[in-house]
N, C-alpha and C positions, 0 to 999 in steps of 0.2 A: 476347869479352874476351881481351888478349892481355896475356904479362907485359910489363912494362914496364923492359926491359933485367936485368942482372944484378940482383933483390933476393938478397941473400945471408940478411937477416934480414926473416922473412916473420913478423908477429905475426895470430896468430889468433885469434879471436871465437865462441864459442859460445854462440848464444843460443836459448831457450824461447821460444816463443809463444803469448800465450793463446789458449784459456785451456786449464790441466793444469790439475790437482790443486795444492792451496795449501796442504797439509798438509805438504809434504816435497818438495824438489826430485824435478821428472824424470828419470831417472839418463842419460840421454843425452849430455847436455853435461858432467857429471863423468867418464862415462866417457873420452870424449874428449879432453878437457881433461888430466885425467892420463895417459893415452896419449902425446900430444902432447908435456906437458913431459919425459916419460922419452926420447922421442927428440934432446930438444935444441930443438925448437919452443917460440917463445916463446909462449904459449897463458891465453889468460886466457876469463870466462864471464859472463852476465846471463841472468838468469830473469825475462824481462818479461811474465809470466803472474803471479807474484805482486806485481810495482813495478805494473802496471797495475792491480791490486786494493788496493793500499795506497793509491792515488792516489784512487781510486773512492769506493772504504771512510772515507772521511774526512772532516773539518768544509769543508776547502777543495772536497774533489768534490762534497760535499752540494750547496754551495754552488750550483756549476753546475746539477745536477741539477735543484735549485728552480726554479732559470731557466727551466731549459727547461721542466719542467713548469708552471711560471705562465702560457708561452706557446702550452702545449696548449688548443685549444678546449675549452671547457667538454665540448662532446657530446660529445668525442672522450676524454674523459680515463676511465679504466680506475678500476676500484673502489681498486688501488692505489695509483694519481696521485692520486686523491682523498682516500684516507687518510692517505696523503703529507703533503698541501699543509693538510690540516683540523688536522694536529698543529704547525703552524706551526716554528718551531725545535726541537723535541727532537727530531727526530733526526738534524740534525746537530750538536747539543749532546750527544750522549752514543755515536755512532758512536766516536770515537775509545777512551774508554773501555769499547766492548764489545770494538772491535778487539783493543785492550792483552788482554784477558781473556783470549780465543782465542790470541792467541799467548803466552799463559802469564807477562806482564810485570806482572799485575794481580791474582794471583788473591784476594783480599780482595774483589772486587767480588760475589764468588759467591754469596753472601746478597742480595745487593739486584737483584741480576741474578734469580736465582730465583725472587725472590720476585714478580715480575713486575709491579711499580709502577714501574720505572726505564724499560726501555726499551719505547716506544711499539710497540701489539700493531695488525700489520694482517690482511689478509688468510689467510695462511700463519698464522696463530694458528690460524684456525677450525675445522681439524681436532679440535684438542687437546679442543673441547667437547662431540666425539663419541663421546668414552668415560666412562663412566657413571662418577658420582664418588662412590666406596664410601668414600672414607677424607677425612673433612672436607670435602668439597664440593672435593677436589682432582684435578681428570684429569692430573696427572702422575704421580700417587702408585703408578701401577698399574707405571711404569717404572722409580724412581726411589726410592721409598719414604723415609723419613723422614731421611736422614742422607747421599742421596747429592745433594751440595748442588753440589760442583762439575760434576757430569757434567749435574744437569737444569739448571743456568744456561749450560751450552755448548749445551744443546738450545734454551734461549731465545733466547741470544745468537743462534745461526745464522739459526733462525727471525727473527730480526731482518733478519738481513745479505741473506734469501732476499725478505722483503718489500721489503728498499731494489733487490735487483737487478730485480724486479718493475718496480720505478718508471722502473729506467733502462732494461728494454729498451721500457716503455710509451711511456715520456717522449723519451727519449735516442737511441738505436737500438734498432731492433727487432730486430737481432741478437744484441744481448747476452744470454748468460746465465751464470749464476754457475759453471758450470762448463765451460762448452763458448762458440766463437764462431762463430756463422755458417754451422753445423753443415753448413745444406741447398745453401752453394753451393757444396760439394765434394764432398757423401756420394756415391759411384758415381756421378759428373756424368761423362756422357758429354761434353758441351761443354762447353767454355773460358767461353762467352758470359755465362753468367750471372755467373761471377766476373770475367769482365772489364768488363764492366757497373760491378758493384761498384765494382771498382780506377779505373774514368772519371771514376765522381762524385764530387764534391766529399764530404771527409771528414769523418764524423761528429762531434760531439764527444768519444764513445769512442777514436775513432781519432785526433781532434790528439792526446789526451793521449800516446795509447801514441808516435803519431811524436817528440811532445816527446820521450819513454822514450829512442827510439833516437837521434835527435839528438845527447842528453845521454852516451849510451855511447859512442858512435864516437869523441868530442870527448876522451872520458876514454882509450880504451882507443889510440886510433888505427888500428887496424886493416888488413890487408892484405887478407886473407882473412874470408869472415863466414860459417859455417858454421850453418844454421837447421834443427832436429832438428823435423819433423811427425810425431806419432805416432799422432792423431787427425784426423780429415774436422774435427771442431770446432777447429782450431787452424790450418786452412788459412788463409781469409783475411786473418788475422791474420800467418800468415808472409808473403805476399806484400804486403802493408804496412807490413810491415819492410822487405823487399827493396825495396820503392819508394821507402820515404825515403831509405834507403842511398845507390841510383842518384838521386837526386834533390842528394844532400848531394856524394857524389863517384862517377861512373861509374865510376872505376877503383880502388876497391874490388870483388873480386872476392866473388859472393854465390854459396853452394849449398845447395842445397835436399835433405835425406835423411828419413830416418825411417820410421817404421813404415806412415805413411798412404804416402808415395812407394813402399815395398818391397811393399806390397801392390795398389796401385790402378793404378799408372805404369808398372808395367813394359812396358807399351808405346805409353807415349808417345810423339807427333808430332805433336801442338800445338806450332806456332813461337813463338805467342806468350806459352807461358809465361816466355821466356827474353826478354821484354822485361823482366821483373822478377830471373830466377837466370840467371847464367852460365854455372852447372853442376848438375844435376841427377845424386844419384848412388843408385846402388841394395846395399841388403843389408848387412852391416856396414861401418861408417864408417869405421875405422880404416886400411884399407888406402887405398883412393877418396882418404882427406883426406891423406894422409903424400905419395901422388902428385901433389895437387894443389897443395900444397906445394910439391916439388921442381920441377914444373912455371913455377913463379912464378918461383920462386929462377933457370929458367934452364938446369935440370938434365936436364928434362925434357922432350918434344917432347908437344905436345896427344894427338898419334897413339898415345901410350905411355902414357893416364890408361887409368884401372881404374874398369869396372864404372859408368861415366860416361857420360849426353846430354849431348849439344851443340847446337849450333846452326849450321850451316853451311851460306852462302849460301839463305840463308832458311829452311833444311830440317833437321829434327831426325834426327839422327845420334849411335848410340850404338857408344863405344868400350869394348873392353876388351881388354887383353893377356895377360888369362886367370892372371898373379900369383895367386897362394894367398895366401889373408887370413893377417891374423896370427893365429898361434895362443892360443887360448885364455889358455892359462897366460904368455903374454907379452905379454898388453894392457895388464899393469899393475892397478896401485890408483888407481880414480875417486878425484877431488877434490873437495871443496866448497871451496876456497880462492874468494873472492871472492862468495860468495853469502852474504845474510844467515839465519843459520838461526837467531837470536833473531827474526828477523820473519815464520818462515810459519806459517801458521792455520790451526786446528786447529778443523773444523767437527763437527757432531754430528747432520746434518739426518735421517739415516737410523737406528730404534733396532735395524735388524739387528743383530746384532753381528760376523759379519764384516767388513760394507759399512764397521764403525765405524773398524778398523782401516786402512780405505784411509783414511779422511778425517779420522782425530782421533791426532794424536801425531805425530812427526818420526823417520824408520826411514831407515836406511841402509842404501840399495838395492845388492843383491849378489846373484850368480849363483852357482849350486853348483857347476853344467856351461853349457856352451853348447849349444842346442838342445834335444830330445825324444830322450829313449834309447829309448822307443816309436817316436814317430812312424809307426801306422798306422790314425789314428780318420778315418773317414770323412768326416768335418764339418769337420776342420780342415785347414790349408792348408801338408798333409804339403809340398807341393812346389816350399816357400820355403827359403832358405837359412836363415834363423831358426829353422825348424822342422828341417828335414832333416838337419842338420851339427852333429850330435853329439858335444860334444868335454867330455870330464873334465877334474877339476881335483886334485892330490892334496889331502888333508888339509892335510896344513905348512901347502903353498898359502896354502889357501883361511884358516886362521886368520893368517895373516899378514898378508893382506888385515882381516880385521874387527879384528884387533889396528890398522893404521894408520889404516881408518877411525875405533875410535875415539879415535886420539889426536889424530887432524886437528878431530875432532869435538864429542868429549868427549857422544858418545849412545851406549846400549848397547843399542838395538832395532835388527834388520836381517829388515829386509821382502828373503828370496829370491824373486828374480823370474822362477824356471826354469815352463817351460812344466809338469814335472811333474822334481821331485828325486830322485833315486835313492834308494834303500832303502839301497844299500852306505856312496853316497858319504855320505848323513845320519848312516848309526853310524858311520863312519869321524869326519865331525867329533863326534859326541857323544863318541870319543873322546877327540879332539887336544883339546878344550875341555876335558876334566876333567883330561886328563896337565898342560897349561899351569893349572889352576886358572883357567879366567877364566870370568867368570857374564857371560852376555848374555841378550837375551829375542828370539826369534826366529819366524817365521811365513812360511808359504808353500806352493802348488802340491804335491800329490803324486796318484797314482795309487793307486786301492785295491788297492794290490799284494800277494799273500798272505804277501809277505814281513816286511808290519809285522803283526810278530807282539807279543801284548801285552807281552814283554820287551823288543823293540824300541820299542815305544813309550813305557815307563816311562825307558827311554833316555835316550830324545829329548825327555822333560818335564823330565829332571834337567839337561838340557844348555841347557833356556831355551824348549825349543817351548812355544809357547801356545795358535797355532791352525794348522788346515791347511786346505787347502779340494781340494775330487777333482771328477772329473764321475761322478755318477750317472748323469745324462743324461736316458732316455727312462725308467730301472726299467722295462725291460719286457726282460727274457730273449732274445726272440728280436729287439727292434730291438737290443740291448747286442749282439749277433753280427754282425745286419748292420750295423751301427756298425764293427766290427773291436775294440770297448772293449778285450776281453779281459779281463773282468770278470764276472761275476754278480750279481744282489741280492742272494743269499743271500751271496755275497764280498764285498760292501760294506758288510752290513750287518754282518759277523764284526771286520773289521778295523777299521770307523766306530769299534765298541762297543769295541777295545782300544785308540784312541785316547784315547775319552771317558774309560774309566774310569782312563786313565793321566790324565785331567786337563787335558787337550787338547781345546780348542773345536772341533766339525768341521761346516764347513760343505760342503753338497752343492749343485754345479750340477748344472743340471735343464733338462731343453730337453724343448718340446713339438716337434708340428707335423716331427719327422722323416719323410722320403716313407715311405708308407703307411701310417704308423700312423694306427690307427683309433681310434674316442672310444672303443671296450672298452680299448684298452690307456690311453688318454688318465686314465681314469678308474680302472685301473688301478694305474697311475701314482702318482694320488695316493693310492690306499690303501696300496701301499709307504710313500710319507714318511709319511703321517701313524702308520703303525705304526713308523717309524723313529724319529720324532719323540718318540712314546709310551714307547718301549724304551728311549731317551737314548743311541742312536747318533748322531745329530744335533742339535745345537742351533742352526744354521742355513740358510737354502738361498736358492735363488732359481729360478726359472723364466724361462727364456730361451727365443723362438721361435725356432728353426733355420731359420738364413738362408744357402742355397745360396752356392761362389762360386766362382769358376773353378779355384781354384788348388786346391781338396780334391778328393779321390778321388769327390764327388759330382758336381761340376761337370763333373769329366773325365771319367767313365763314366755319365752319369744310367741308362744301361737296366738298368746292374747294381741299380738300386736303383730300380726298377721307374716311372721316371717321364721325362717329356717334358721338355728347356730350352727356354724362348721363345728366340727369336734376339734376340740383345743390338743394339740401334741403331749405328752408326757412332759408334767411339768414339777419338776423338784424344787423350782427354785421361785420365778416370779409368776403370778397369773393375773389377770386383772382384765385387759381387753378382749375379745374375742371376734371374730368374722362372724359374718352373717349372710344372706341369700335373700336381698328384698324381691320379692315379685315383680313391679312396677319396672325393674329393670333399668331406672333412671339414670344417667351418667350424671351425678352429684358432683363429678371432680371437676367436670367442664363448667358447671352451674357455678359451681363456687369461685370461680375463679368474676366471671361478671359482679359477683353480689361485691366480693370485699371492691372493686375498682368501683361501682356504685357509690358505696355508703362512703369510701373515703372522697369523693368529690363532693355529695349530699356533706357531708360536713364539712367542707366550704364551700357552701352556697353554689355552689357548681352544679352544673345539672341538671337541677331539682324541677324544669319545666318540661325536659327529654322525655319521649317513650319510653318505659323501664326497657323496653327489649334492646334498645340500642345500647345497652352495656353485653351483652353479649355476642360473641364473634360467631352465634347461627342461628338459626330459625327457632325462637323459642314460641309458646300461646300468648294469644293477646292477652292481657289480664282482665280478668273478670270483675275488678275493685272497682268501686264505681267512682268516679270524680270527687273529691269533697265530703266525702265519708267523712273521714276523719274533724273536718271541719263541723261537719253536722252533729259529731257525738259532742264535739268539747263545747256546743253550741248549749245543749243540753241542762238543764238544772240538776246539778252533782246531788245523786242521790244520798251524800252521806251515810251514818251507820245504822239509823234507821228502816231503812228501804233497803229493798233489789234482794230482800228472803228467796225469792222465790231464782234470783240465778244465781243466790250461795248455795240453796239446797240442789239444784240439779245438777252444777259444777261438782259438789262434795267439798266445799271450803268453809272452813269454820267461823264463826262470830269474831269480829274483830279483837284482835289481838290473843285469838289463842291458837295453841296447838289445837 
């Protein structure tokens, strides 16, 4: 694609692809977008991840939906097609109505919603009947109890919206799902083929709609530039069916392709034919890449002078960069939401985690503390991105001058921080600048069990609006927490979890099995930590995550430091990221993990938590080696604060509080 003489006025397009989260915009496109117009770029934005589910979500999509499920062979139709089409009209007679509810335009419905005579119960109910109904023949009651009426009718509600997406990926495309698109034809796809497949054939009915979506944008916004933020494998296909109707509507419109799935999987790309669909393909933060690509149009700029950009030349993928230094931090500006509807996104409830809840129910204005990891040395993670590696602070002022304009653009006072882990300094630093300005906000995000939240640190940062925080635990096993690089402890996770907690502060702990060589003694382990963590009221949340290799961590790049073999990854032109591997120990992880998540979701309601850990699993696991009341014994302890414990920062390798 080439520019098209002198444009002096280059208007630009940032759009979302489904499917993200429908709770709150992706912050990509705000960030950009406000970037953009501070440099004088005329810049405007569409979230077609939540227009596509409002379109879905409703009496008119029902409508289709019906179609085509009337047209599924009987054999072929799914317990949900079937429950579907047996309710005849209700639910597209009362979709819109639960919609309204979720996005908070209705809430009066929360009684009739609850009560669960209104909206028709299919499949995705059935769980609900497997917990024993101690309180009036009610199996909510155990979540919910008698007066929380709005929260268990958003768990209905959802439950509703999760039974109608059932239908349409049964019915409609089998690609669809309520939060993700298409997932498997981009996850670490070494070839093009499969999504180019896809892109060949004739377009779903999921997909006319969304192409009508982009049709109707382009028309409105006009557009020079069309910038498409990917920041999940589920959100691929879906960007390149943007990009297609685009080039379909007008080839010279120029399309580029970034984000988070592009910065991790593409970095060496040389697939030709992705650039039948993007022009420009660019890698690591946007802001530099798009202001070049820009000037570039305008005329300013020669192709040979873009940042950090694929191309396409003479059939051959060709990556440019002039090595330009991003912009800093503190000069990206304040993301926008100008142009996004934010009375219209939904506020789902499918998960009673209560972390998880926070991703998906409420509308939070996404903000960074810092840029990067002032760690950045965990083994698992993918130290050796620019995301991760390039570490840059923000002052205080800064940073509340920022959540002061969000919310006047906004008129919301929650801000989900999206730092990979927030500093200890920079956190009291704003808990200051928020009580010197008096301004109340409610706030949540990423930390490190750093010993420097000390429990006056953390009473702090509950007065300043923290609600919840979430760390990695990881393995709880002392010595994989080493060969990890954590720089952490159980016994330091468990000191700092409990001056959170008792500062009032939700804390949820990630958790990951299946690190190379751990063994089912530590696996088992493992869970006798959380569950005494659980016990103690250091945590009230977690999850168990299976650690998945990938080229760009210090495990991928060194596997023998961490005692294991890489398969060789296949000829890969297009995405790469994950890779196999050969642990020794020869553990079946899949069987293990399967006990831990049925653990820790009963550990978080109070279930269980007096069990043998071994009775969550269906075979003979080791007795656990944890001793009774550890955990109690550490938080027992006199919190060393930031004073003390030099000597297990130095042998960890973790830095003085609050720095990289």
């Amino acid at each position: 694609m080439k520019p098209s003489g002198q444009r002096n006025s280059i208007r630009v397009l940032s759009v979302i692809p489904p499917m993200t989260q429908l709770n709150t915009p992706y912050p990509a496109t705000a960030w950009l977008t406000g970037f953009l117009r501070s440099r004088g770029v005329e810049a405007v934005q569409e979230d077609f991840a939540l227009a596509l589910a409002r379109k879905l979500f409703s009496r008119a999509g029902l409508e289709i939906v019906r179609t085509c499920a009337e047209q599924t062979p009987a054999r072929q139709r799914t317990e949900s097609v079937k429950h579907f089409l047996a309710h005849g009209d209700r639910p597209a007679a009362t979709v819109d109505a639960a919609v309204a509810f979720l996005q908070g335009r209705d809430p009066t419905l929360a009684r009739r919603i609850g009560g669960r005579r209104f909206l028709p119960e299919g499949p995705r109910f059935q769980a609900l009947e497997a917990f024993t109904a101690e309180e009036g023949g009610d199996p909510l009651a155990w979540a919910f109890g008698a007066l929380g009426a709005q929260d268990r009718a958003k768990h209905v509600a959802t439950l509703f919206l999760n039974d109608l997406a059932d239908v349409i990926r049964d019915a409609v495309d089998g690609r669809f799902e309520f939060a993700r698109y298409a997932e498997s034809l981009a996850k670490s796809q070494p070839s093009f083929d499969p999504l180019a497949a896809a892109l060949a054939a004739k377009p779903t009915r999921v997909e006319e709609i969304l192409r009508g979506l982009v049709r109707e944008a382009v028309a409105r916004h006009k557009p020079d530039l069309v910038l498409v933020s990917v920041p999940f494998p589920g959100c691929v296909h879906g960007a390149f069916r943007i990009a297609q109707a685009i080039k379909e509507l007008d080839p010279r419109i120029a399309t580029v392709l970034g984000g988070g799935f592009v910065n991790t999987e593409l970095r060496e790309l040389s697939e030709p034919r992705a650039f039948d669909f993007f022009d420009f393909v660019t890698l690591d933060d946007g802001e530099r890449p798009a202001l070049a690509l820009v000037e570039h149009l305008r005329g300013e700029r020669s192709r040979e002078q873009l940042v950090r950009t694929f191309v396409r030349k003479q059939g051959k993928v060709q990556f440019i960069d002039t090595g330009e230094k991003d912009i800093p931090f503190a000069e990206t500006g304040t993301p926008t939401w100008d142009g996004l509807p934010l009375d219209r996104y939904i506020s789902v409830l499918d998960m009673l985690n209560p972390m998880h809840r926070l991703w998906s129910d409420g509308r939070w204005n996404k903000l960074a503390v810092a840029h990067g990891c002032y760690w950045r040395k965990c083994a698992f993670c993918d130290t050796g991105l620019d995301s991760i590696a390039r570490h840059e602070s923000l002052p205080a002022e800064a940073l509340v001058d920022r959540i002061e304009a969000a919310i006047a653009a906004t008129g919301q006072t929650g801000f989900h921080f999206t730092d990979e882990a927030a500093p200890p300094a920079a956190l009291k630093a704003l808990a200051a600048e928020l009580k010197r300005r008096k301004l109340a906000i409610s706030w949540w995000g990423n930390i490190r069990f750093e010993k420097a939240f000390t429990p006056e640190l953390c009473r702090e940062l509950a007065e300043s609006g923290c609600l919840a925080v979430s760390g990695g635990l990881e393995a709880a096993s002392d010595r994989l927490l080493r060969l990890m690089n954590k720089g952490v402890s159980v016994e330091q996770v468990a000191r700092v979890a409990k001056a959170f907690s008792d500062a009032g502060i939700l804390v949820h702990a990630y958790l990951m099995y299946g690190f190379p060589t751990q063994t089912a003694q530590e696996t088992v382990d493992s869970l006798e930590y959380v569950r005494q963590l659980v016990e103690a009221g250091c945590i009230q949340s977690g999850f168990f995550h299976r650690f998945a290799c990938t080229v760009h961590s210090p495990v991928g790049r060194n596997p023998e430091k961490y005692g294991i073999e890489l398969l060789p990854l296949p000829p890969s032109p297009f995405a790469k990221n994950d890779v196999e591997f050969v642990d020794p120990t020869g553990v079946d992880h899949a069987a293990l993990g399967t006990g831990l998540a049925k653990a820790l979701y009963n550990y978080m309601h109070g279930v269980g938590l007096a069990a043998d850990v071994r009775s969550w699993f269906g075979f003979p696991v080791p007795r656990t080696a944890v001793k009774r009341g550890f955990i109690a014994r550490a938080i027992r302890r006199p919190f060393p604060g930031t004073g003390s414990g030099g000597a297990i920062r130095r042998r960890a390798g973790a830095p003085g509080p609050g720095r990289g």
